[in-house]
C-alpha positions in Angstrom: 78.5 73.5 102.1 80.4 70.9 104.1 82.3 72.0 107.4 86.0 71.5 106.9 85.7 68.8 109.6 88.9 67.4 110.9 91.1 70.6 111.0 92.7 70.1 114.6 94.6 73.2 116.5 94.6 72.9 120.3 91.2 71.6 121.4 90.0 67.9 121.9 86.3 68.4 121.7 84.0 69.5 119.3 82.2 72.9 120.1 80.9 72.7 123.7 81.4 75.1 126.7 83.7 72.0 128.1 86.3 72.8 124.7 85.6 76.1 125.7 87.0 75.3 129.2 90.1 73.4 128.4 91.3 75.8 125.1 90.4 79.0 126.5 93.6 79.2 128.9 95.9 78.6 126.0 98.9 81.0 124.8 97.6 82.5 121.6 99.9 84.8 119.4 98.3 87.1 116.4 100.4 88.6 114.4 99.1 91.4 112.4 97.1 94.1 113.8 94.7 94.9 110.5 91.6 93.1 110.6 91.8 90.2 110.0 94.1 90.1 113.3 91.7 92.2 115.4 88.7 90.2 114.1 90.5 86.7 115.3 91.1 88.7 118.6 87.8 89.7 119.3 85.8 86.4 118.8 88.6 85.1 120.8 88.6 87.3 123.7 85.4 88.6 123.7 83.1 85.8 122.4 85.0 83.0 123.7 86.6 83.9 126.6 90.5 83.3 125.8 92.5 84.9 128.9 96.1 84.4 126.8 96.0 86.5 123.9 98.7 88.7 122.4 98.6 90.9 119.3 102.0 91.6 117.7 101.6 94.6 115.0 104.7 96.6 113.3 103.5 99.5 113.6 102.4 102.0 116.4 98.8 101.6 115.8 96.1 98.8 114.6 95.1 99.2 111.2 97.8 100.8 110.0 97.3 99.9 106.1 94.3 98.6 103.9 92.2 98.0 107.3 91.9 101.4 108.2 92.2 103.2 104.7 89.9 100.9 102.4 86.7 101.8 101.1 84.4 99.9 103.8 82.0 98.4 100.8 79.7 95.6 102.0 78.0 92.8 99.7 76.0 89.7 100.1 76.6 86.7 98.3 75.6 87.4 95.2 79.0 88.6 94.7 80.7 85.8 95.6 81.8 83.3 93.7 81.5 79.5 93.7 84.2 79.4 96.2 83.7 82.2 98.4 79.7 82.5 98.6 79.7 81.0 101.5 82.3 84.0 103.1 80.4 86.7 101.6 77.3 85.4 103.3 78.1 84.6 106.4 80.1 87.4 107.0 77.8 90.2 105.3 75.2 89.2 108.5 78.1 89.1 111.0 79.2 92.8 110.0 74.7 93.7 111.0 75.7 91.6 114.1 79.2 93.6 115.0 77.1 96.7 114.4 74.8 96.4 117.0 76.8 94.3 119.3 80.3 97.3 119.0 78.1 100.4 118.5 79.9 100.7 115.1 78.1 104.1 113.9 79.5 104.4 110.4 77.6 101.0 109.3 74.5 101.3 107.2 72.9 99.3 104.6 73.0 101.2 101.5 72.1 100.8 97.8 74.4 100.3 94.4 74.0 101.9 91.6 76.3 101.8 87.8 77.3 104.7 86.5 78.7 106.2 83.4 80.0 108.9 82.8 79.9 111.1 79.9 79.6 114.6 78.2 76.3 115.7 78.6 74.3 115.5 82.1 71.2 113.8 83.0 67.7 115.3 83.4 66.9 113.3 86.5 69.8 111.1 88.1 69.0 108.8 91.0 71.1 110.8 93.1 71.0 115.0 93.3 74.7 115.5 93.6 75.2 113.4 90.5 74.7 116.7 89.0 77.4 116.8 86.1 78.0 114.6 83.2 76.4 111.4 83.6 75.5 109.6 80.6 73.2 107.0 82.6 72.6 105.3 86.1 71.0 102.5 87.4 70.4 100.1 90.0 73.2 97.6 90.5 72.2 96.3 93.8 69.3 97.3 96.6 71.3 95.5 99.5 74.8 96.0 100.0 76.0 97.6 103.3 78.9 99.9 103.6 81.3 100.7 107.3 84.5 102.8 108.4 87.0 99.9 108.3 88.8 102.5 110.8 86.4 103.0 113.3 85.4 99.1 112.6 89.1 98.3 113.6 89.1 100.9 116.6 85.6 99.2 118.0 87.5 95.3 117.8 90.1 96.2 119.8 88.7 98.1 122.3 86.4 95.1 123.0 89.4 92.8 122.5 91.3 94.6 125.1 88.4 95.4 127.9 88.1 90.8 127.4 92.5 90.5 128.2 93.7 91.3 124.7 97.3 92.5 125.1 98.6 94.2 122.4 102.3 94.9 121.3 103.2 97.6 119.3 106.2 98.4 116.9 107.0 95.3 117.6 107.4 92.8 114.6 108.2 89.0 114.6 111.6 87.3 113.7 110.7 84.5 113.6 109.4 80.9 114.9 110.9 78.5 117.3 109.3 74.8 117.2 109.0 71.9 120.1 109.9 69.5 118.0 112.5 68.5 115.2 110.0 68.0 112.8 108.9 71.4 113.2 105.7 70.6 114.0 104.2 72.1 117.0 104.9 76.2 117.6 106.2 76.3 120.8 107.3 80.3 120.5 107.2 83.4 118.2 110.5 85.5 118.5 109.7 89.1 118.5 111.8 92.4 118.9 111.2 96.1 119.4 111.4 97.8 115.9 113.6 100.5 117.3 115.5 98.6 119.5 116.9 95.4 118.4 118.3 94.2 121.8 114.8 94.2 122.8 114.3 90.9 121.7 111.9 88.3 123.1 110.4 84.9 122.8 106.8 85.0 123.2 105.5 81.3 124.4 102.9 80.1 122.4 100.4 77.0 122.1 99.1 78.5 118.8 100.2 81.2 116.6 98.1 83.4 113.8 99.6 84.5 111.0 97.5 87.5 109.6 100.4 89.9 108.3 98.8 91.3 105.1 100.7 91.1 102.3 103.8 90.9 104.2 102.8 87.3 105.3 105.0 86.0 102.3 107.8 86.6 104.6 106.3 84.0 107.2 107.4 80.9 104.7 110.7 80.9 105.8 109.5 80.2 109.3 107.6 77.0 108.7 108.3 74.1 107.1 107.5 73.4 103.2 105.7 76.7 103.5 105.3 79.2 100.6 102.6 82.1 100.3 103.5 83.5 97.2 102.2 87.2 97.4 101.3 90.6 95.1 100.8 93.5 97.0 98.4 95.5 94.8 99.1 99.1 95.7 96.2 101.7 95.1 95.8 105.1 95.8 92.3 106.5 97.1 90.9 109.8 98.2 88.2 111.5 100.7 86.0 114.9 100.0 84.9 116.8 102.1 80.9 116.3 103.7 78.1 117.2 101.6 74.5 117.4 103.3 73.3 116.3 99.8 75.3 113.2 100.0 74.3 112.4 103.8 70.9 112.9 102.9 70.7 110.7 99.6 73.6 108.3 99.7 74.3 105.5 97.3 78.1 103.5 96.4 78.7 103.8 92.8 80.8 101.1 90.4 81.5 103.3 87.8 82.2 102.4 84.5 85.7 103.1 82.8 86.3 106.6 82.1 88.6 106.6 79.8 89.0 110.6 79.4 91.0 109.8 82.8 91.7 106.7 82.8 90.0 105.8 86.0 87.2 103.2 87.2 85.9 105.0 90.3 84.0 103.3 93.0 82.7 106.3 95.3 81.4 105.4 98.6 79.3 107.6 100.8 80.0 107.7 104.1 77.4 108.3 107.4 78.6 111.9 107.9 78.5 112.6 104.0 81.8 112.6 103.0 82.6 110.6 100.2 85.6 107.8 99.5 87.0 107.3 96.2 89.0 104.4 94.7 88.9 102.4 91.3 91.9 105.1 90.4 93.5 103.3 88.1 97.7 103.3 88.0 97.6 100.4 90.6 101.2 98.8 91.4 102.2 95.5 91.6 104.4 94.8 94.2 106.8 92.0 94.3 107.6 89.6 97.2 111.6 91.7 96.5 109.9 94.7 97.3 107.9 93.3 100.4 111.0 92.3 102.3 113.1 93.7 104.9 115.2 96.6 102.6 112.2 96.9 100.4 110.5 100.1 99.4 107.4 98.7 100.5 108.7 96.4 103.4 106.4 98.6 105.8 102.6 100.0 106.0 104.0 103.5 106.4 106.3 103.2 103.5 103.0 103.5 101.4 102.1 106.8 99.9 99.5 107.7 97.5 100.5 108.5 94.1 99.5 112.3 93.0 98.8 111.5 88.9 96.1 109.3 90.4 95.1 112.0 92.6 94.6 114.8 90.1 93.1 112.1 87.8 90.2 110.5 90.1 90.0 114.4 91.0 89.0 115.2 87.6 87.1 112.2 87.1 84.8 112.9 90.4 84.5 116.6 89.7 83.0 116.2 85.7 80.3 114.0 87.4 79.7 115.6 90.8 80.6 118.9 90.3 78.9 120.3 93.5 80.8 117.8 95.5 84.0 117.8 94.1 85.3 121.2 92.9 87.0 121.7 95.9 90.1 119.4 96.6 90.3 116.4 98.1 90.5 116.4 102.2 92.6 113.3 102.2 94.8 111.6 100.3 96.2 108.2 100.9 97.2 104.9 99.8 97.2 101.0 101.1 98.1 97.7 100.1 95.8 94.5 99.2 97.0 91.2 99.8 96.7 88.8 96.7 97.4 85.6 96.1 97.9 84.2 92.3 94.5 82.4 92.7 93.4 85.5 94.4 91.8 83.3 97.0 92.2 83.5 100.6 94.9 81.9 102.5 92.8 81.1 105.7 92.9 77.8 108.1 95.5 75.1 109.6 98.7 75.3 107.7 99.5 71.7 107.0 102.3 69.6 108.7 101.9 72.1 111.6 99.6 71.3 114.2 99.4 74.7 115.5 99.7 77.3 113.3 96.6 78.9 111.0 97.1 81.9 108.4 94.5 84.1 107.2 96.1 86.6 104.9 95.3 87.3 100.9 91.3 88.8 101.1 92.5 90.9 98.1 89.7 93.3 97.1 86.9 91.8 100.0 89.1 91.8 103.3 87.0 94.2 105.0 83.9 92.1 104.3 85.3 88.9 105.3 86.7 90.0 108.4 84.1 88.7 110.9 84.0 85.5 108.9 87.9 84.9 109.2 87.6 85.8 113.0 84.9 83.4 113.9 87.1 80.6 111.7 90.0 81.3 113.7 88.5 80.7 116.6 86.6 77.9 115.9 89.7 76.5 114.8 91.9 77.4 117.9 88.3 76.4 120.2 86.6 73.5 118.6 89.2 72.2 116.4 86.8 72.1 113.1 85.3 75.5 111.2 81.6 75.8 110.3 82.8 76.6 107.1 84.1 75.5 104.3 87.8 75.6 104.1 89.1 73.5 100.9 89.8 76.1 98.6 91.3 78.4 100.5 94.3 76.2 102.6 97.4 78.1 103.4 99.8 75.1 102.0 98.3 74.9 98.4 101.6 76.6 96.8 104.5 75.0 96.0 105.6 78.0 94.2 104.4 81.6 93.2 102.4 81.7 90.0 100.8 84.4 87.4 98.7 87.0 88.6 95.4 87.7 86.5 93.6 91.1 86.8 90.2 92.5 87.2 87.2 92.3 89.5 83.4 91.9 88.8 80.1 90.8 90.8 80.4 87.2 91.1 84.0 87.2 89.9 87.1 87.4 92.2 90.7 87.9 90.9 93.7 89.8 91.6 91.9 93.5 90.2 93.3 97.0 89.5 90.1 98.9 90.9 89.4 98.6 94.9 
């Protein structure tokens, strides 16, 4: 694929230790502190050496909604589409990289298998705690990958931070002041203390990152001829307790509709054998209304799980796994994907403003493209260009919010109920 060549924010040089010298100085805001955020900040700070780097989150923590409560799964490019191969590719070998590089302990390569449930058990399932009523598994995939998006989030920052990363928190921005009358070169990013309004500030900027999550939508009324029309897809998910026979023979499952419960579980093993459920089903569309100041889901901790889903995936788990799941659920616990109406990223330069790039809207593969949408950012902010391509996913191709479509499958990527 082409570079998106031409895509200018803050440097004057192609990639070269000399842009590195002359960018690295520079007064970068991120705001959002899921991954996307901490990813932009690490290969920033760590990788490229930026001294100026602030990190603006809402809440008191990083990763305080899908980042540090998704599933973790990891696939190559085979489940990308013709647009977003490329991201699936490059940043399935980045996570490997991160691995090694952050000491992230909870990634592992891992195989897929389909299942199906049904009434009557299986002689000799692929996995031993699949030990209920499976009608039939097989192989969907020898090389996908799976990670802690929490512990992945935890291990970003910390090397963010040790390279200059400062980070505020609770702190959410108000919006944007420009140097211009055009309104086209950020010159601050007005921020105040959720708690305390009087504690309100203008952070300078030279470039400003908008990674919000869904709750970028409200960052169009801060730029000009700006719109990111947003669904925030809503799912509940849940966690059982560690299983020896699930540490020992791990494997994510995609499994088919159950319609006895009306779920679509994907289960995903984790390093110390507990297991991660989502695909519940009863998903909930959340409008732009509802992701505004006053909405019910203006905030990460306004989002709860939903307990019809729990006792359903519950049941679901338990007919199939019943040596794993007859005891309740250890967690239980909801986030919010960002969606677009393409369902396509919004990630590089917003046009008609020289200094301001959004990534926001990964939907169902943010945790994947994470390392990807780092290393963009800061090729954009460093060398002015990105090694990959950008065309479909540009932040200013909405004039207006569309129709969402639903459902996800290898190779396909729309705005889905299962996670």
């Amino acid at each position: 694929m082409r570079a998106n060549a031409g895509v200018r924010c803050g440097a004057t040089k192609s990639s070269s230790s000399s842009s590195d010298d002359q960018t690295k100085d520079k007064k970068i805001v991120i705001l959002g502190g899921g991954l996307q955020g901490l990813a932009s900040a690490y290969f920033l700070c760590s990788e490229r050496g930026c001294t100026n780097v602030t990190l603006v989150e809402r809440c008191d923590k990083v990763a305080p909604a899908a980042s540090g409560k998704a599933g973790g799964f990891l696939s190559p490019g085979g489940w990308g589409n013709k647009q977003t191969r490329e991201l699936h590719t490059k940043s399935f070998e980045l996570h490997e990289k991160l691995a090694k590089d952050l000491d992230v302990t909870s990634f592992r390569k891992i195989r897929t298998l389909s299942v199906q449930a049904g009434e009557s058990g299986l002689a000799d399932p692929l996995v031993e705690w699949l030990d209920g009523d499976i009608q039939q598994n097989s192989v969907l995939d020898e090389n996908t990958a799976q990670v802690t998006p929490s512990e992945l989030s935890s291990k970003l920052h910390e090397s963010a931070t040790k390279n200059g990363l400062k980070t505020l928190y609770s702190t959410e921005c108000t919006g944007i002041s420009f140097k211009d009358e055009a309104r086209s070169v950020v010159n601050g990013v007005h921020v105040k203390n959720k708690s305390d309004d009087s504690q309100s500030i203008t952070l300078e900027c030279d470039v400003v990152v908008v990674a919000m999550g869904p709750w970028t939508t409200r960052a169009a009324s801060w730029f000009p001829d700006a719109d990111f029309p947003m669904t925030g897809i809503k799912s509940t998910s849940i966690v059982f307790e560690a299983s020896d026979a699930v540490k020992s023979n791990p494997a994510a499952l995609f499994c088919a509709e159950d319609p006895r419960f009306q779920t679509h579980l994907e289960v995903y093993p984790r390093v110390d054998g507990s297991v991660y459920l989502c695909g519940i089903g009863g998903s909930d569309y959340v409008d732009e209304d509802r992701l505004a100041p006053g909405g019910d889901c203006e905030s990460a901790d306004l989002i709860k799980a939903d307990p019809s889903r729990v006792q359903a995936a519950w049941d679901s788990f338990k007919s199939m796994s019943p040596s794993v799941g007859s005891s309740p659920p250890i967690l239980t616990q909801a986030c919010m994907r960002p969606c677009a109406p393409d369902a396509l990223p919004f990630l590089g330069k917003l046009p008609n403003v020289e200094n301001a790039i959004v990534a926001s809207a990964h939907n169902c593969w943010g945790i994947l493209w994470a390392p990807i949408t780092g290393q963009i950012v800061s090729e954009l902010i460093m060398d002015g260009k990105s090694s990959c391509n950008l065309e479909h996913f540009s932040p200013g191709r909405f004039a207006r919010p569309a129709t969402n479509g639903r459902g996800r499958k290898k190779g396909i990527l729309s705005v889905g109920e299962q996670w």
